[in-house]
N, C-alpha and C positions, 0 to 999 in steps of 0.2 A: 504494500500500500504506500503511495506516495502521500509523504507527510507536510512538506512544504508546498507543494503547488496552491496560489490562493488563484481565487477572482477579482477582476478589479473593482472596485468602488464607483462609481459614477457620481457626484452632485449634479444633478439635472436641472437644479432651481437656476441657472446661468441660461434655460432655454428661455425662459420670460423676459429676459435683462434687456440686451442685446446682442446685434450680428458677431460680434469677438466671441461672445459667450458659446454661442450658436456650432462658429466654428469650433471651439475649443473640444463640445459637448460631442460632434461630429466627429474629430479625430478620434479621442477617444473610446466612441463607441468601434470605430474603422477598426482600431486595436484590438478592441475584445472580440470581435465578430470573426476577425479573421484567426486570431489564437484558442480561442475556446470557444465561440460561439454563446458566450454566456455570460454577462456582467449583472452586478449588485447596483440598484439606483437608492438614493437616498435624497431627503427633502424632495419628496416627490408629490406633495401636496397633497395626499387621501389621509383623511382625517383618521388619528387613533379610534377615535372614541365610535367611528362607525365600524372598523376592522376589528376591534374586540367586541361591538354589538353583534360580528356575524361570526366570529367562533362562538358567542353565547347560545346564541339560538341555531347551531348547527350542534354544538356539543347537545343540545337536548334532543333537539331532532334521532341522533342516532341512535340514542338510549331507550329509543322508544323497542319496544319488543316489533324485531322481526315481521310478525303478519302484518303492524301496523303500517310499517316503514313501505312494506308491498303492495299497499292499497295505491303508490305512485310507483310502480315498477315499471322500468321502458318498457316499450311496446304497447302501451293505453291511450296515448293521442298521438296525432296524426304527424307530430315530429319525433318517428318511433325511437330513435336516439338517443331520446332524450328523458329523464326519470333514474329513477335509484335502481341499482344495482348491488345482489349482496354479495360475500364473500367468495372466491372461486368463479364468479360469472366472467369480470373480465380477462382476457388471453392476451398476451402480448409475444408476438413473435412464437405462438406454442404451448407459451409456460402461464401457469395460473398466476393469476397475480391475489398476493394475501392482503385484500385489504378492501371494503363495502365503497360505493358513493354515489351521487347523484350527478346526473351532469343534469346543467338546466337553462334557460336563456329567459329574455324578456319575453312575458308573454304575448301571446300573439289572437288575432284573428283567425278562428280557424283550426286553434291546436284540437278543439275537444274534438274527438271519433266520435259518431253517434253511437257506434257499436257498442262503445266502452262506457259513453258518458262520465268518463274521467277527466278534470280539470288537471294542465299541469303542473298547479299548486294546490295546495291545501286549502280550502273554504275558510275564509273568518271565522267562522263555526267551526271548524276543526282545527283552526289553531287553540282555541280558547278552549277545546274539549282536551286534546295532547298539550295542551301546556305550551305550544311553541310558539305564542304570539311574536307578531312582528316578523314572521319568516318569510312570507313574501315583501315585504316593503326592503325589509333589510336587503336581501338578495338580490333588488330590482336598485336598489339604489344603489347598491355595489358597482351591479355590471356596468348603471351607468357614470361612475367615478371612473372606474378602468376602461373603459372605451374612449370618454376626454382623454386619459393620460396616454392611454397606446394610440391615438392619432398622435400625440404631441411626438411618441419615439418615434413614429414611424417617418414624422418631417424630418428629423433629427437624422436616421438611417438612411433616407434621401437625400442628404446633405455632405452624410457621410463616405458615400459613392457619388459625389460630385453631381448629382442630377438638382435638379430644381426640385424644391419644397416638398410639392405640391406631386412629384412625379407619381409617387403610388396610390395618392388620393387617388386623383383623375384617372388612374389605370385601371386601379384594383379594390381599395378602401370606401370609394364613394359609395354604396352602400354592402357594409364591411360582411363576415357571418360571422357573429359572435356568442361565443355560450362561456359557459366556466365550469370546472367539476367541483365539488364539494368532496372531501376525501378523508374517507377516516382508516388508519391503519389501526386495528388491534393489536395488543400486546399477546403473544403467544410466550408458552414456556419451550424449553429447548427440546422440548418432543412434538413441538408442533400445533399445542393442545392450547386452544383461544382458551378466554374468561368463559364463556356459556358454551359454544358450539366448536366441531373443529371442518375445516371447508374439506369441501370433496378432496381427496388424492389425486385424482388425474380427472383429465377429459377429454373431450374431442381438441385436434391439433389443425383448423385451416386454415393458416397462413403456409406458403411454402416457405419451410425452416431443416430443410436437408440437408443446408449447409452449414449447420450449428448445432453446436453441441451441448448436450445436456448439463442443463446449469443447478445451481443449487436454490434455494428457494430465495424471494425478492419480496419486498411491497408492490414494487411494481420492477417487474425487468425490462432489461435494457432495453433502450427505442428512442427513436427521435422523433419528434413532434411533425406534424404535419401542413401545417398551416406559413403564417409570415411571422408572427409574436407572439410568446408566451410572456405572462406575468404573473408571478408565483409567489404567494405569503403562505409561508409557513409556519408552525408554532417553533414553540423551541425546542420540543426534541431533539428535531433535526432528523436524518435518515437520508438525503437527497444525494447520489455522487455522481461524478460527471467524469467522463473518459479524457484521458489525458493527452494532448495533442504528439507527445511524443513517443508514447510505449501503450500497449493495451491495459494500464493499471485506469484505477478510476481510483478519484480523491473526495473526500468530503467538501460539500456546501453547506457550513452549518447555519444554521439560524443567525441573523444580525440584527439588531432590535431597531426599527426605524426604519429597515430596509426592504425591498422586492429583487427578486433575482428573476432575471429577463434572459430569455435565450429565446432564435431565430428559430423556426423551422422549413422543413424541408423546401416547402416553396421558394424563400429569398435565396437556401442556396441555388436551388435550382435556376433562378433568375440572374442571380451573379455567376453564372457556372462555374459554381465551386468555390468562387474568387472568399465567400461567408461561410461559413460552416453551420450544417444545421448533426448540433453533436448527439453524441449517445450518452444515455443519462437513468439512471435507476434511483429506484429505493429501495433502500438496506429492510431486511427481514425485520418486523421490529421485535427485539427481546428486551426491550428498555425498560417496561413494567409500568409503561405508563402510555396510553395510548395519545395517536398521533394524528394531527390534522393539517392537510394543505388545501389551499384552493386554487389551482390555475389558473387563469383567464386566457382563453384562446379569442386572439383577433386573427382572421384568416383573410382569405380572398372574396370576392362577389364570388357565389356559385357559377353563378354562367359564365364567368370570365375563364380565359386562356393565358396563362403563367408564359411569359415570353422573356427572353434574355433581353437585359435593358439594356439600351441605346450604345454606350457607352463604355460597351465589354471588352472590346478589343484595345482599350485607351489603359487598362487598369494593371499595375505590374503584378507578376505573380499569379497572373488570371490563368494559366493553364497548370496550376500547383490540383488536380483533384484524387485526396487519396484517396483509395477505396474503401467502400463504405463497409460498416463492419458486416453487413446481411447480404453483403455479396450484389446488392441490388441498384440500378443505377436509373437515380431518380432525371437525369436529363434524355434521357429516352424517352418520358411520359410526354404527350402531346395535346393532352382532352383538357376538358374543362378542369377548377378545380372539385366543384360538386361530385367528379366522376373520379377522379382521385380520393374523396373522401369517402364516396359510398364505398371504394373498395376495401379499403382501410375500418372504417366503421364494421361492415358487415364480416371482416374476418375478427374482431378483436369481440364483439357484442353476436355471437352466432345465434344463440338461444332468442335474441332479439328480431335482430334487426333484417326488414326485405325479405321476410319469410313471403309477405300475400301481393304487395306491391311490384318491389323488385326496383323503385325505383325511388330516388332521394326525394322527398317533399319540399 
């Protein structure tokens, strides 16, 4: 395990100031995008006091007993996606991943299935019967706190690749697809054995992963993200590590207080071919004894849009540096929408889910 390797620090409050600022914020991120694909932002302007309002009322949410928690299990509205997922459902690359959560987004026009007549939140009446009041505002108000902020990187990471502002607004972001997971890792003991339940042993494997090899158990194994930005609060546990640019170890990202840790996904590098790195990143098994929560927030591409190498690629040094990716799979080959990139992705990681009746992304 590499012990010294950090992440860099960002101060991102210089984006509001002025253009010196701008550029400063811009190098810096150039740095981190291209060495790890991963940096820390700080004074980032999203209030403590709502970010400890939504570990509160996600910490309770979870503790609700199991049948409760599945009265929202994906596949009940029409962004089948989208809803809680328990222990053992998600698969990544293969491998189970040890750890329950929800993904969820603002709600919409349209989510409830009449088949199901399930809302993709909880009723004010079922907050107030579960105890979790406040769980839809909080989580509505979140996504939209990280949506302002991830336009603000994304001008920044356009800046940072010498393009104008505005380039992946007007490309890609002008109207973005945004959701976030909600994510609780239980504490198991060194046999495996959760607080109440222990997750299935195996399952079904549909991702093609013939070319990897059997790993040891994860919160979530290794994988890179999919989309253009992550932004990621975590508790202080910690659990998060990130592969290291110059040997196959991966190092700790531990919790920073006042901080978010940001990584690219697959798309921007696909867009800078290669020139960014969209890295490989897991979480540690947890045996800490104390259970663990992070919430992502994924900003991707418009659905119908097509991910095109920007303008400007052939101008950038070091733009034909692309090491091979750890899954043997080579994301500049992909030619389709991002929607169609997604559903592929979604429906091998969520099988029990997702595109059983449709087949097709909503």
């Amino acid at each position: 395990m590499i012990e010294r390797e950090k992440l860099p620090i960002i101060d991102i409050s210089l984006l509001t100031k002025d253009e010196d600022g701008k550029k400063q914020i811009a190098k810096e991120i150039n740095k981190a995008c291209k060495e790890h694909g991963f940096f820390y932002i700080k004074n980032h302007g999203v209030e403590q006091v709502l970010i400890d309002k939504l570990q509160s009322v996600v910490t309770k949410f979870f503790s609700l007993p199991l049948e409760t928690k599945m009265k929202w299990k994906m596949g009940l509205t029409n962004r089948e996606w989208l809803g809680f997922f328990k222990v053992g459902q998600e698969i990544t690359y293969g491998e189970i991943d040890y750890k329950e959560g929800v993904y969820i987004s603002t709600e919409m026009d349209g989510d409830i299935n009449p088949v199901n007549n399930v809302p993709l939140y909880p009723t004010e009446e079922q907050e107030e019967q579960y105890e979790i009041q406040g769980f839809k505002s909080t989580i509505e108000t979140y996504l939209k706190r990280l949506t302002e902020l991830s336009h603000q990187l994304i001008e920044a990471i356009s800046l940072s690749l010498h393009l104008p502002s505005n380039y992946f607004h007007n490309n890609y972001t002008y109207d973005p697809f945004v959701f976030m997971g909600l994510l609780h890792y239980p504490y198991f003991n060194n046999q495996g054995e959760e607080k109440d339940d222990q997750p299935p042993p195996t399952l079904n494997k549909p991702d093609d992963t013939s070319n990897l090899k059997k790993q040891e158990k994860f919160g979530t194994c290794q994988h890179t993200d999919w989309g253009l930005l992550t932004i990621l609060h975590q508790d202080d546990v910690g659990g998060l590590q990130i592969k290291s640019k110059n040997s196959d170890e991966f190092f700790d990202a531990p919790p920073i207080e006042g901080t978010f840790i940001c990584n690219i996904g697959d798309m921007l590098d696909k867009m800078t071919g290669g020139y960014y790195l969209s890295n490989v990143h897991r979480v540690k098994y947890n045996i800490s004894g104390r259970d663990r929560f992070s919430f992502p927030f994924f900003i991707d591409p418009c659905l119908n849009s097509v991910p095109k190498l920007i303008p400007n690629y052939d101008d950038l040094s070091d733009f034909a540096d692309k090491p091979e990716r750890w899954d043997k799979q080579n994301i500049h080959e992909f030619h389709g929408t991002y929607g169609q990139y997604f559903m592929t992705k979604i429906g091998r990681v969520f099988p029990d889910y997702v595109y059983k009746k449709s087949g097709k992304l909503v």
